[in-house]
BALOBA-1460 file (C-alpha; in Angstrom, 3 decimals):
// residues 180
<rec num="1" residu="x" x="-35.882" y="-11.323" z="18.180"/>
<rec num="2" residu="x" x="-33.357" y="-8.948" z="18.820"/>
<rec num="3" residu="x" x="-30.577" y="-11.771" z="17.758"/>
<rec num="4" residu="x" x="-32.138" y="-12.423" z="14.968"/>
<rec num="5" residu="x" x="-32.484" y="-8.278" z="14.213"/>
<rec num="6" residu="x" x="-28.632" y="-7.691" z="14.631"/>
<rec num="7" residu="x" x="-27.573" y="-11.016" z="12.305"/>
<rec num="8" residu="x" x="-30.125" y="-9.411" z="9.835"/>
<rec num="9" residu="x" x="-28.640" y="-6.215" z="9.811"/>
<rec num="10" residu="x" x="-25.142" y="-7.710" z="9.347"/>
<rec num="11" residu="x" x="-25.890" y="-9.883" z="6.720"/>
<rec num="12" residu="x" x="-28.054" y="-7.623" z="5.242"/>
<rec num="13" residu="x" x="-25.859" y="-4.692" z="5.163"/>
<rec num="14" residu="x" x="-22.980" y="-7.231" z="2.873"/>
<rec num="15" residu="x" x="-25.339" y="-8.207" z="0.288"/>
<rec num="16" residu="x" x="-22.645" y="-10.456" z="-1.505"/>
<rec num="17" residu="x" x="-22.015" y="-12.185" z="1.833"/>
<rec num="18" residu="x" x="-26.190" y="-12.254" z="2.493"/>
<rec num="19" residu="x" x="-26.643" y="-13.947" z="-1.194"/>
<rec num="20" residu="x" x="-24.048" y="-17.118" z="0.213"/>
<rec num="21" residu="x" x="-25.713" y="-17.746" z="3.488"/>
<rec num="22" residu="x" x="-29.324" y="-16.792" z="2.564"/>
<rec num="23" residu="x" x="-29.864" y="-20.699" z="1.355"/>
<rec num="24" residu="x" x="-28.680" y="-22.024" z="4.691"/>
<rec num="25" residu="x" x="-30.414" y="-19.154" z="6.730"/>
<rec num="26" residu="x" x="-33.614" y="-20.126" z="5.092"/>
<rec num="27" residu="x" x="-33.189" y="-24.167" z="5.415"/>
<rec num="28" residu="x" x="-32.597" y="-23.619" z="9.565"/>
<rec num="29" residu="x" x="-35.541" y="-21.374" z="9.619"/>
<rec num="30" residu="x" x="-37.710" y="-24.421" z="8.201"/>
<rec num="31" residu="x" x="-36.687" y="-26.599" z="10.543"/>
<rec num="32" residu="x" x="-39.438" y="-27.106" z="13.169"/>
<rec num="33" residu="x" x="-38.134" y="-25.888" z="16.581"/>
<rec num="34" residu="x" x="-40.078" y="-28.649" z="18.046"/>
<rec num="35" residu="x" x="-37.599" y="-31.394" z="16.531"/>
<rec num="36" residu="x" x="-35.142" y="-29.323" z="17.565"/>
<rec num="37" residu="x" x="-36.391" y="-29.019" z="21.356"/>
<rec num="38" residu="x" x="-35.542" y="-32.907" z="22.112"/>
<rec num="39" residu="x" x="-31.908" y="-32.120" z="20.853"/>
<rec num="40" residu="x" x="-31.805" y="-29.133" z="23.295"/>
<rec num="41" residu="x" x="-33.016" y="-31.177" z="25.985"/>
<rec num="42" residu="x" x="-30.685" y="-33.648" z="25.880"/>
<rec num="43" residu="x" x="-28.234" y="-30.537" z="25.432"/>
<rec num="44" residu="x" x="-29.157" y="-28.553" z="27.973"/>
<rec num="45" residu="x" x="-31.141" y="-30.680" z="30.234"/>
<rec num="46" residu="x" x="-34.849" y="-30.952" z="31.336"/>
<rec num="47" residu="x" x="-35.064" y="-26.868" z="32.492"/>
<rec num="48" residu="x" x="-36.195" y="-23.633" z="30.785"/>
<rec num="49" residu="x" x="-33.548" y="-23.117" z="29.535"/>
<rec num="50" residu="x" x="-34.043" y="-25.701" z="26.840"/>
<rec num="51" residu="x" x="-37.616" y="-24.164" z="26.101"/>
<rec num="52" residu="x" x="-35.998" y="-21.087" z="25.766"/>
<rec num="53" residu="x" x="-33.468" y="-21.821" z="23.721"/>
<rec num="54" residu="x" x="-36.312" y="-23.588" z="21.193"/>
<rec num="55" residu="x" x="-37.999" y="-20.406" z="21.557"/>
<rec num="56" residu="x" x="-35.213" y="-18.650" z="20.608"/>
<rec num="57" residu="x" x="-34.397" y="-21.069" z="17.350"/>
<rec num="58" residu="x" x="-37.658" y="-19.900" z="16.401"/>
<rec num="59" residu="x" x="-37.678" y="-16.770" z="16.400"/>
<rec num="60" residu="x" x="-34.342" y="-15.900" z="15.037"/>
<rec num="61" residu="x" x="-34.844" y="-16.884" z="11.672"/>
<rec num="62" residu="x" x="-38.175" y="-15.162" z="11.811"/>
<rec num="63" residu="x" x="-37.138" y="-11.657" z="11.921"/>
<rec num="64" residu="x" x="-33.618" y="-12.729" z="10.370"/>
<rec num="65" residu="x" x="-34.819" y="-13.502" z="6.682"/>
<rec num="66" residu="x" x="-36.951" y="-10.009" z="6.129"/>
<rec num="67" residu="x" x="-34.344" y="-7.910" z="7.779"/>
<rec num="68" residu="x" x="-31.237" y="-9.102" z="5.680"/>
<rec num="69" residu="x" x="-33.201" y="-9.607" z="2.609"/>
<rec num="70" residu="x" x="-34.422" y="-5.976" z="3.149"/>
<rec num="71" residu="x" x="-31.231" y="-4.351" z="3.234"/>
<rec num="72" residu="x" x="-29.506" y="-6.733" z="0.542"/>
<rec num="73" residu="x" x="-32.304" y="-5.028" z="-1.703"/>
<rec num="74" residu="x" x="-31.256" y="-1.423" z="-0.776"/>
<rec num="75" residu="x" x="-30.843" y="0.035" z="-4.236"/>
<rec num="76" residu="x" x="-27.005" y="0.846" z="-4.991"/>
<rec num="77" residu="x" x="-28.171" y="4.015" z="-6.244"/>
<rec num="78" residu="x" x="-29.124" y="4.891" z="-2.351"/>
<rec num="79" residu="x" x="-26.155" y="3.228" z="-1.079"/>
<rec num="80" residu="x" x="-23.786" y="5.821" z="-3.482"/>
<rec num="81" residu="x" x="-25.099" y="8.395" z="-2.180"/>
<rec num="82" residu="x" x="-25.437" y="7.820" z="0.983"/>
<rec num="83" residu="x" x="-21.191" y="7.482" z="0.965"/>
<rec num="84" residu="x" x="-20.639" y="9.788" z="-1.367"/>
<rec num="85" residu="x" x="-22.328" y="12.635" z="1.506"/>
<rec num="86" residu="x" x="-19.797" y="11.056" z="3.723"/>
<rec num="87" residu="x" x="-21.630" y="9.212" z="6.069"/>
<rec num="88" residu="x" x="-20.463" y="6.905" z="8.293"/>
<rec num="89" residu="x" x="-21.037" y="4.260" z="11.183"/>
<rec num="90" residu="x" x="-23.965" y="5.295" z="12.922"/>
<rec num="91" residu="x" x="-24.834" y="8.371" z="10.779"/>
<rec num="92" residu="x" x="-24.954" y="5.680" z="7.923"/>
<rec num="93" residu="x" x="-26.589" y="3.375" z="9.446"/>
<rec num="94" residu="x" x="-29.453" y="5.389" z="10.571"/>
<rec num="95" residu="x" x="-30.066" y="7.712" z="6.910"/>
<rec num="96" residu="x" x="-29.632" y="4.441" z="5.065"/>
<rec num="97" residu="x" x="-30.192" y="0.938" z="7.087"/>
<rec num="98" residu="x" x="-32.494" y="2.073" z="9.558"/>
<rec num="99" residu="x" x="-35.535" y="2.886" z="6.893"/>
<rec num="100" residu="x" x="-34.767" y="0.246" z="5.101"/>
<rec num="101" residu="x" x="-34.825" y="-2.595" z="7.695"/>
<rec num="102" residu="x" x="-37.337" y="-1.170" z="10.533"/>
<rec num="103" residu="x" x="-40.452" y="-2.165" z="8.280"/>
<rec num="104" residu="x" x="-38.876" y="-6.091" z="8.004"/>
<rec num="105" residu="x" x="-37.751" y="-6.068" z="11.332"/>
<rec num="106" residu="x" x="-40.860" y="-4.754" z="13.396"/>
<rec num="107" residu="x" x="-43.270" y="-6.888" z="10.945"/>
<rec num="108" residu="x" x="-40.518" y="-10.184" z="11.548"/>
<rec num="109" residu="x" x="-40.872" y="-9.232" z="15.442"/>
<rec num="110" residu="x" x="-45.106" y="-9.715" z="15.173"/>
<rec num="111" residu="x" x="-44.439" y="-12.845" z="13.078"/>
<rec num="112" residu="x" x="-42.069" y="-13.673" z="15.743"/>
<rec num="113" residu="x" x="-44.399" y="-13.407" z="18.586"/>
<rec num="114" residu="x" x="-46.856" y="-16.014" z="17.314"/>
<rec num="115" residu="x" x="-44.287" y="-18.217" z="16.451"/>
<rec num="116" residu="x" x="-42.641" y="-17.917" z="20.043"/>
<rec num="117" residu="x" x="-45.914" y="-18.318" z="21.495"/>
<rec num="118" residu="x" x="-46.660" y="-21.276" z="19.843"/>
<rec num="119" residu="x" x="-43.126" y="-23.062" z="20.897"/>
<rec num="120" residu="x" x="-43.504" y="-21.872" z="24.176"/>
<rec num="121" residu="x" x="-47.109" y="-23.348" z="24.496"/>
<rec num="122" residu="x" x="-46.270" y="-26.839" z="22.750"/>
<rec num="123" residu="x" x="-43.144" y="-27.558" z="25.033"/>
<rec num="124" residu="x" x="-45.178" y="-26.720" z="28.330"/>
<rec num="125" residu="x" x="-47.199" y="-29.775" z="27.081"/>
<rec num="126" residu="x" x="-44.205" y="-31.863" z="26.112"/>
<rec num="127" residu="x" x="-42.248" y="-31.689" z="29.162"/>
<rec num="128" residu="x" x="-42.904" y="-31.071" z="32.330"/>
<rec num="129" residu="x" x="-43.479" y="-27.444" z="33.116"/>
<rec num="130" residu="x" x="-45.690" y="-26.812" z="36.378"/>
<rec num="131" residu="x" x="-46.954" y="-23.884" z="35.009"/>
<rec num="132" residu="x" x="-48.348" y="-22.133" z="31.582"/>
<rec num="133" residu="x" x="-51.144" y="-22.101" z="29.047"/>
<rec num="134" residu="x" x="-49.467" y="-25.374" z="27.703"/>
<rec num="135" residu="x" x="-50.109" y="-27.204" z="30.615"/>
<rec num="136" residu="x" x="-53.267" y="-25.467" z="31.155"/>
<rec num="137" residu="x" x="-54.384" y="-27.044" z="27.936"/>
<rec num="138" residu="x" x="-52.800" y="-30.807" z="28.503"/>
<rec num="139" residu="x" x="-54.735" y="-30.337" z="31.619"/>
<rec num="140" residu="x" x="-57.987" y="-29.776" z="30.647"/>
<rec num="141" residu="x" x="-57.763" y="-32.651" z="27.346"/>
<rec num="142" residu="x" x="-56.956" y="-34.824" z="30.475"/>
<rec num="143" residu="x" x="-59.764" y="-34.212" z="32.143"/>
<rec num="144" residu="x" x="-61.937" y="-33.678" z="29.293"/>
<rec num="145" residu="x" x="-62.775" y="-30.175" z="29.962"/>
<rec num="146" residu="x" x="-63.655" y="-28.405" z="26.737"/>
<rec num="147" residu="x" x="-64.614" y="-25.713" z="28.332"/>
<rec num="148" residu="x" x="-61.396" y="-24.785" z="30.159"/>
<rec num="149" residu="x" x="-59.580" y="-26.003" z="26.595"/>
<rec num="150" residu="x" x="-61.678" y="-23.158" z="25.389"/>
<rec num="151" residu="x" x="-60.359" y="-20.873" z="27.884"/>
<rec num="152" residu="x" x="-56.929" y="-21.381" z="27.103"/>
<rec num="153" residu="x" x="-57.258" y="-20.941" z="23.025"/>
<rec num="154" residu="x" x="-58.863" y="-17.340" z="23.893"/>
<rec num="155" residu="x" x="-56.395" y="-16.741" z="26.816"/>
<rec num="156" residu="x" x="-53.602" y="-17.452" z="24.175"/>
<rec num="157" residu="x" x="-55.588" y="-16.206" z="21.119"/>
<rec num="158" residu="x" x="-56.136" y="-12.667" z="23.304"/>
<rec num="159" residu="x" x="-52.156" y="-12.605" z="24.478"/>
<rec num="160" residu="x" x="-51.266" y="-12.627" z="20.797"/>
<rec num="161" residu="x" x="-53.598" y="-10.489" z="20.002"/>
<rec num="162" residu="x" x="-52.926" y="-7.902" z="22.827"/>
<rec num="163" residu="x" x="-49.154" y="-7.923" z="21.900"/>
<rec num="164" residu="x" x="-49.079" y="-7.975" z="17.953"/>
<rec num="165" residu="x" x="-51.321" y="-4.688" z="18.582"/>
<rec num="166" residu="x" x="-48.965" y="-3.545" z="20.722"/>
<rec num="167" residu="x" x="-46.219" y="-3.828" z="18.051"/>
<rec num="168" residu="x" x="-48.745" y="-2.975" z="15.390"/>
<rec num="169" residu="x" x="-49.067" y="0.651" z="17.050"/>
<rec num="170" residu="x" x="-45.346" y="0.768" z="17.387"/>
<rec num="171" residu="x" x="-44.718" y="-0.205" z="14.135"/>
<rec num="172" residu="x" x="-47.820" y="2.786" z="12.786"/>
<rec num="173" residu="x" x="-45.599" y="5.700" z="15.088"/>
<rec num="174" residu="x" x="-42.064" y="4.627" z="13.613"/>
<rec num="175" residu="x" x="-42.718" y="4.082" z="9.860"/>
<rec num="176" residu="x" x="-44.800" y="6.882" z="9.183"/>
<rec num="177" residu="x" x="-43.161" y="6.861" z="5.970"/>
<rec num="178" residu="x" x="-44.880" y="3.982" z="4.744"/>
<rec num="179" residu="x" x="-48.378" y="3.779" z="3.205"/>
<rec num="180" residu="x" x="-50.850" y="1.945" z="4.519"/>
């Protein structure tokens, strides 16, 4: 998430250079990262780091596209100013960018989440892993336990839930600005 936070805000904050890339940006994000996790494997090898990397493929162009499309919408009117009081770096950054992209960027972190938590759980049942809900799951349709399947949708289902509130309070204390 944070990868895909710091590419947003650098596209983002070129517009012209956001408007080139945004087609490509948006093709990679619709690639499944569960095609892509065989071509990591073979990359990487059979070890988290693969499933992490998948994860990571996932979530990147999930907080990615809102961010930089955020701040490529910053009205030039805003922008003007904002140089024309003689900010700079940092200063600039956190008057102008900073209001602009947190909304995108915490809302592109919950979306994030979910998606991360569903790449992490697929690939525990695709490969190996020894531990996780994942395995959990391929477990219990082995053994044709629906009642420990259950368990793991609301274990997951509550872990999702639990952490998008989480960032749902965060996100209520840092854009008080915002209606709603």
């Amino acid at each position: 998430m944070l990868l895909g936070g710091v590419a947003g805000v650098w596209l983002g904050g070129r517009p012209s250079l956001w408007r080139a890339v945004e087609p490509t940006a948006d093709f990679v994000r619709s690639v499944p990262p569960i095609l892509v996790y065989p071509l990591l494997l073979m990359g990487f090898g059979y070890h988290e780091g693969s499933r992490l990397a998948a994860v990571a493929f996932g979530a990147i162009g999930v907080v990615l596209l809102p961010v930089a499309s955020a701040l490529a919408r910053v009205p030039p009117a805003r922008v003007d100013v904002v140089r024309l009081s003689g900010l700079r770096g940092w200063a600039a950054f956190r008057v102008l960018h900073l209001p602009e992209a947190l909304p995108a960027l915490l809302m592109g972190a919950r979306l994030a989440l979910t998606t991360a938590l569903v790449i992490t759980v697929v690939t525990e049942m695709l490969v190996g892993s020894r531990y996780g809900l994942g395995v959990r799951a391929l477990a219990a349709l082995q053994e044709y336990r629906p009642e420990r399947l259950w368990l793991v949708v609301l274990l997951s289902g509550g872990l999702n839930a639990v952490l998008s509130g989480a960032l749902v309070a965060l996100e209520r204390r840092l854009v008080r600005w915002q209606p709603g």
